[in-house]
C-alpha positions as CSV (number, residue, x, y, z in Angstrom):
1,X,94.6,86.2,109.1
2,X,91.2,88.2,109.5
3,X,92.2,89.4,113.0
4,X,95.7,90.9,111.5
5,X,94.4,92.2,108.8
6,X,91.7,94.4,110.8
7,X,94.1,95.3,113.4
8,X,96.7,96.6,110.6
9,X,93.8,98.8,109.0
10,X,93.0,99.8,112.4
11,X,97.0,100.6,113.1
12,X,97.0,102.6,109.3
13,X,94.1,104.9,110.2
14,X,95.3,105.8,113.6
15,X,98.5,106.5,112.4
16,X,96.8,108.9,109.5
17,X,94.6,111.0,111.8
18,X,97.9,112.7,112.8
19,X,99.5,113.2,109.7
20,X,99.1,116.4,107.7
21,X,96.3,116.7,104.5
22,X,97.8,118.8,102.2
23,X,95.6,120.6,99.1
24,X,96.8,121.5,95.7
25,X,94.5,124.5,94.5
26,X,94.5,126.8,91.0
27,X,96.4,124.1,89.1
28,X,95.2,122.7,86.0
29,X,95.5,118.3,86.8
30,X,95.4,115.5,83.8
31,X,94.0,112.4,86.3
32,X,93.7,108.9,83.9
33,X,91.7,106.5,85.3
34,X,89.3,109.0,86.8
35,X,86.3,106.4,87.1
36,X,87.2,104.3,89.8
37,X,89.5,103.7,93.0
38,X,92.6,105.9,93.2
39,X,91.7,108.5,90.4
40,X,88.5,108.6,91.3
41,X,89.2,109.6,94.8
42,X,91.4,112.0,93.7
43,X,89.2,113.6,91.5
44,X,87.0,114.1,94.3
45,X,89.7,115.2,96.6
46,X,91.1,118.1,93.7
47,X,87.7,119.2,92.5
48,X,87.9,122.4,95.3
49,X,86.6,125.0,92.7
50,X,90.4,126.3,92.1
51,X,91.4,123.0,90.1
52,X,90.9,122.4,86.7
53,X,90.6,118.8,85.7
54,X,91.2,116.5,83.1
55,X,89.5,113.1,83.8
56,X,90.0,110.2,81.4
57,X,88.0,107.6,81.9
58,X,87.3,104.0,80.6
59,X,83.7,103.6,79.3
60,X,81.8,103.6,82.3
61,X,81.5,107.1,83.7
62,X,78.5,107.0,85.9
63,X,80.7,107.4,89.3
64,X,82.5,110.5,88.3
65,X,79.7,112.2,86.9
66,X,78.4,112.2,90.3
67,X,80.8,114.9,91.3
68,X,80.0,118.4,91.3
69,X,81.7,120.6,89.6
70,X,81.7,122.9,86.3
71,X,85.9,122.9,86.5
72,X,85.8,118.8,85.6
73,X,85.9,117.9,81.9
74,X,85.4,113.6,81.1
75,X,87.0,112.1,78.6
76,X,86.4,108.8,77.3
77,X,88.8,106.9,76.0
78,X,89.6,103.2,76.0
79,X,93.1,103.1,76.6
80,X,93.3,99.4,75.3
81,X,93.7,101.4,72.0
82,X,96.1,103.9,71.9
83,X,94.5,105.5,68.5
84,X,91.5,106.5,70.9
85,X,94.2,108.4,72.9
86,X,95.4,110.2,69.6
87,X,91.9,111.4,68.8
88,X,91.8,113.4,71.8
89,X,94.9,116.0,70.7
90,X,92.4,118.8,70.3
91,X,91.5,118.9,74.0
92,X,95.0,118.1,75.2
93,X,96.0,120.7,72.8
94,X,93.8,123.2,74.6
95,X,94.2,122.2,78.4
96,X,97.6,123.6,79.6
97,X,98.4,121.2,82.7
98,X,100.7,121.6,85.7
99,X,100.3,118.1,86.4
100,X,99.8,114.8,85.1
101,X,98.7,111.7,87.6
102,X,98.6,108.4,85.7
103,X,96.2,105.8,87.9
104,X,95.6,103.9,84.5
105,X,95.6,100.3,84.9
106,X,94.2,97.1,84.3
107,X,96.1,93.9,86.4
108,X,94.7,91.9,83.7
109,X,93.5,88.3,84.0
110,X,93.7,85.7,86.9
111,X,95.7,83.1,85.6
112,X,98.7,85.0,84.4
113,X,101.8,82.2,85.0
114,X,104.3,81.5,82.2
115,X,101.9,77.8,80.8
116,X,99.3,80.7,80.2
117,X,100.6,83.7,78.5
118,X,99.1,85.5,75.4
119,X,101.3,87.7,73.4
120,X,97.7,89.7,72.5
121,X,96.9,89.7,76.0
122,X,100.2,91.2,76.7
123,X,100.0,93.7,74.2
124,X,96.6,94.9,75.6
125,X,97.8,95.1,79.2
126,X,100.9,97.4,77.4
127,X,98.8,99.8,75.8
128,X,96.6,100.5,79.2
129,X,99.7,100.5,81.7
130,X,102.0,102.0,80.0
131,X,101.8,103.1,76.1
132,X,98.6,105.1,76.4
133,X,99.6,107.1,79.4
134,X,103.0,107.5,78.0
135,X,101.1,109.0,74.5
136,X,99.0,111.3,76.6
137,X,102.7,112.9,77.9
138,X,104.4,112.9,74.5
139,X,101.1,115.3,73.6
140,X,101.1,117.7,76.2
141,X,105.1,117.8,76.1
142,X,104.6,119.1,72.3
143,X,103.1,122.4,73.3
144,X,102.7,122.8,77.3
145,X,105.3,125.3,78.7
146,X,103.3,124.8,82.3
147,X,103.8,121.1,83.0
148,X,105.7,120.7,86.7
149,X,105.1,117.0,87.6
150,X,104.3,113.6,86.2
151,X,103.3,110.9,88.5
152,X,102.6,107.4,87.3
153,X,100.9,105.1,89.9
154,X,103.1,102.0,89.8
155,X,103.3,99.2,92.3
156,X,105.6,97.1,94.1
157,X,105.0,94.8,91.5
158,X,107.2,96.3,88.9
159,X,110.1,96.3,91.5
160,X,112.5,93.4,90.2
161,X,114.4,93.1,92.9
162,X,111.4,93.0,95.4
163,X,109.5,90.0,92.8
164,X,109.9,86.9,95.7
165,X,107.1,84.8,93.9
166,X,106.7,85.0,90.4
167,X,104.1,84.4,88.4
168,X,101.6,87.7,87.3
169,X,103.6,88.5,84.1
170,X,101.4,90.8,82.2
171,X,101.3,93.1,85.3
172,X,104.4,92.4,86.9
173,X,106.6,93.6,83.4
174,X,104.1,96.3,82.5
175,X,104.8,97.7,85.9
176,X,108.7,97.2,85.7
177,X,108.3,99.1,81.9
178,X,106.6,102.1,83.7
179,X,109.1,102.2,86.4
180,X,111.7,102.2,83.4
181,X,110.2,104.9,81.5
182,X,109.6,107.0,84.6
183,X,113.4,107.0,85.1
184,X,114.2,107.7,81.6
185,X,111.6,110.7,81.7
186,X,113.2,112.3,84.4
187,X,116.7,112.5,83.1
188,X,115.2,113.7,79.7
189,X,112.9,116.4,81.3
190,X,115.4,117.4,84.6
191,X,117.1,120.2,82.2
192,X,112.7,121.4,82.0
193,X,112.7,121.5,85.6
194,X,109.5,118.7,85.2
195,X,109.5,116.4,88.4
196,X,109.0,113.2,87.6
197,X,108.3,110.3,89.7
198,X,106.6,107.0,89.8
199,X,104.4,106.2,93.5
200,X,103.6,103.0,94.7
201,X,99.8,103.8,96.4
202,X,100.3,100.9,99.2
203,X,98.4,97.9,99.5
204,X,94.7,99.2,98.7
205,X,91.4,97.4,99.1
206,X,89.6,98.0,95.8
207,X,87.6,95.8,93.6
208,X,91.0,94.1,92.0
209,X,92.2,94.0,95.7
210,X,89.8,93.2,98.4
211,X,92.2,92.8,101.0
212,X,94.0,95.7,100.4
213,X,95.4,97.1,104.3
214,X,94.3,101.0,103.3
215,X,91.2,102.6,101.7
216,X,91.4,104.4,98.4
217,X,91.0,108.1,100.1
218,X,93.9,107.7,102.4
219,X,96.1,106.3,99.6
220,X,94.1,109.2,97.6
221,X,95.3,111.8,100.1
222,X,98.8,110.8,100.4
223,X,99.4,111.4,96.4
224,X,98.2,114.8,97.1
225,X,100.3,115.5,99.7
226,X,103.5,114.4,97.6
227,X,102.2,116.7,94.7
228,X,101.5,119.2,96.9
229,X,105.2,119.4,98.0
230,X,106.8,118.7,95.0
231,X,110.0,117.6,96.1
232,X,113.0,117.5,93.3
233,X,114.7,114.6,95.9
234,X,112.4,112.5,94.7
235,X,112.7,113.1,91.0
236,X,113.5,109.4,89.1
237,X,112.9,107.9,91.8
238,X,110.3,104.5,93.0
239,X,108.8,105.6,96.6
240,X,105.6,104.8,98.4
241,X,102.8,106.8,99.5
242,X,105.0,107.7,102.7
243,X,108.1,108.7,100.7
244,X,110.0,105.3,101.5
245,X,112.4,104.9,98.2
246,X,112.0,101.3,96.8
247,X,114.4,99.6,95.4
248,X,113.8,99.1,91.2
């Protein structure tokens, strides 16, 4: 399994030396889970001294404070409670964004089959998934004329159709709730011209995934180049990082 796994990483990297980097520039970018993994890496990847971004992070900010830049403003805000999300209105009041990227999320605990679910557990996974991000969009939709895309980082996970094995609950239905609201979004907010979309970021080796096939910069990169192109085809739709739809 170790010699597959290699040789698939190997196969991903090759294949993503030839393929395009695209760059977003002079846009003003809301990126939640800014600390770590995905968001992180994006933050790092937008801050080109034309961006200005938004970075909510949990409470641990040490990483992104790392990155240069006098265009980066950190929030902190535990998403576990969405009234922490509502005390921020002043400075989502005052930052105007073209885009929002949602990277969020918390998978939750280890043992999450049907003997051991927790309806509080459930509600916590909710809030950081789905209802926090989702109160962060409700904000900026109140007053920002300048908002072009929303992408939520999903995952396969959420796909009903695509759930062969079971078990993860508290992931697997926050997921499927984001994909749903995603959809409903973009019907509500085509006649505003807002893309809206949800991205799957591929099978990526962080911390919560240590066997992930792809590193959190390509996956990173990829995101950028979909924002970057901004393709209406795409709006309500469930894709990958390589623009594969999947089914819901």
């Amino acid at each position: 399994m170790g010699i597959i796994k290699t040789f698939k990483r190997k196969i991903y990297k090759f294949n993503d030396y030839f393929s395009k980097n695209l760059n977003l520039s002079n846009k003003n970018i809301i990126v939640t889970g800014a600390n770590s993994g995905i968001g992180f890496d994006l933050v790092n990847k937008l801050n080109n001294n034309t961006n200005y971004i938004l970075a909510f992070v949990n409470q641990k900010k040490d990483n992104i404070e790392k990155i240069n830049g006098d265009k980066i403003k950190i929030i902190n805000c535990d998403f576990e409670d969405v009234e922490q999300v509502k005390n921020h209105a002043t400075e989502l009041d005052q930052f105007n964004p073209n885009i929002i990227i949602n990277c969020a999320a918390s998978f939750g605990p280890k043992k999450q089959n049907f003997e051991d679910l927790d309806v509080e557990q459930f509600h916590s996974i909710f809030n950081i998934n789905v209802l926090s991000p989702l109160l962060i969009i409700q904000k900026i939709l109140k007053r920002n004329n300048d908002l072009k895309q929303i992408v939520n980082i999903t995952s396969y996970m959420g796909s009903i159709t695509l759930n062969k094995k079971g078990d993860y609950y508290y992931y697997r239905a926050s997921k499927a709730l984001l994909n749903s609201i995603t959809k409903n979004l973009s019907i509500d907010l085509n006649k505003k011209n807002i893309n809206v979309l949800c991205i799957h970021p591929g099978s990526v080796k962080t911390k919560m995934n240590p066997g992930g096939d792809i590193s959190t910069s390509q996956s990173s990169q990829k995101i950028i180049n979909i924002c970057s192109e901004n393709n209406f085809k795409y709006n309500g739709k469930f894709i990958d990082i390589n623009k594969n739809i999947l089914e819901w």
